[in-house]
C-alpha positions, -999 to 999 in steps of 0.1 A, spaced: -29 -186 89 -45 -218 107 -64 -194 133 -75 -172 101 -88 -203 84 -107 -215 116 -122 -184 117 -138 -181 82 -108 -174 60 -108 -184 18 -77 -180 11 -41 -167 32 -6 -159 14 25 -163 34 47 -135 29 84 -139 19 93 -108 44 108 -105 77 99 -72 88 73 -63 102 57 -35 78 22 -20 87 25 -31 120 25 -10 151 63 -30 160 75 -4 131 60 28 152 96 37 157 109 36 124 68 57 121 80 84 144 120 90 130 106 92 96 77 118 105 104 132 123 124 135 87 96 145 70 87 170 85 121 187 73 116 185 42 100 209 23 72 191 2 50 207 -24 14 202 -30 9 169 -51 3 177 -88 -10 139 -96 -34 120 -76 -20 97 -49 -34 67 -29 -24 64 4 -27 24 10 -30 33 48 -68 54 42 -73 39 8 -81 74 -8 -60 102 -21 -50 129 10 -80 155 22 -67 192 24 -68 185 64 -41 159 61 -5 163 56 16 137 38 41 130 65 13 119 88 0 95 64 35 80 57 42 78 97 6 57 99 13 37 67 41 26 81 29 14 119 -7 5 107 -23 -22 82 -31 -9 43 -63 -7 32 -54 -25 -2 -93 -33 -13 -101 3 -8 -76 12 -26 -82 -9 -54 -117 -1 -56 -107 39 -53 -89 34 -84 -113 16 -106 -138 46 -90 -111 72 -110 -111 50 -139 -73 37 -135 -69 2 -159 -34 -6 -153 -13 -8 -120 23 -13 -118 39 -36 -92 71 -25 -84 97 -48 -62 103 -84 -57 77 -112 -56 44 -107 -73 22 -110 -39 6 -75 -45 -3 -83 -84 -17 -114 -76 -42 -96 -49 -47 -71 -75 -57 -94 -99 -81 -106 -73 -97 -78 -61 -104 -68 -96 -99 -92 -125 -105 -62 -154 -77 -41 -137 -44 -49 -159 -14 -57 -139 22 -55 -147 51 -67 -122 82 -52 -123 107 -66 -104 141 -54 -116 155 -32 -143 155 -49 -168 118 -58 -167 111 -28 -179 
């Protein structure tokens, strides 16, 4: 955070995690779950899905085990994604898991989008 800061950086969030997700120290776990995936028998999508990874829903050249493997071992593209979904004229996104980290950077990326965290059952 301190180098980031040097270098030009507004604003940095430390993250309550200790795993190393979207990094390429998770290409393991990548390559055993492509692995898995590739098992499974997987229909075409019938709703529109953002990969975080590419930002975008899949192109008919892609296959969604490969974007899961590089989801997993690379950084998201959470901006794009964002922006992709204001682009299909999504209003609301729901956070599910602990913490609020991802609402809060929803909320900043676009302040119109409506943001609900879920963080247990009984949140809902």
């Amino acid at each position: 955070m301190i180098l980031s800061k040097k270098e030009g950086a507004k604003y940095c969030i430390p993250l309550k995690s200790c795993y190393p997700f979207h990094t390429e120290l998770l290409s393991e776990a990548g390559e055993k779950i492509f692995e898995y995936l590739k098992k499974v028998d997987m229909r075409e999508m019938t709703s529109t899905v953002v990969f975080n990874y590419v930002g975008r829903e899949k192109r008919d050249d892609e296959t969604i085990d490969a974007l899961l493997k590089k989801q997993i071992q690379n950084p998201i593209q959470l901006e794009k994604s964002i922006r992709f979904l204001e682009k299909e004229n999504i209003d609301m996104i729901i956070d599910l898991g602990p913490g609020d980290t991802n609402s809060r950077l929803v909320r900043r990326i676009s302040p119109m989008m409506k943001c609900i965290s879920i963080k247990q059952p009984s949140d809902i």
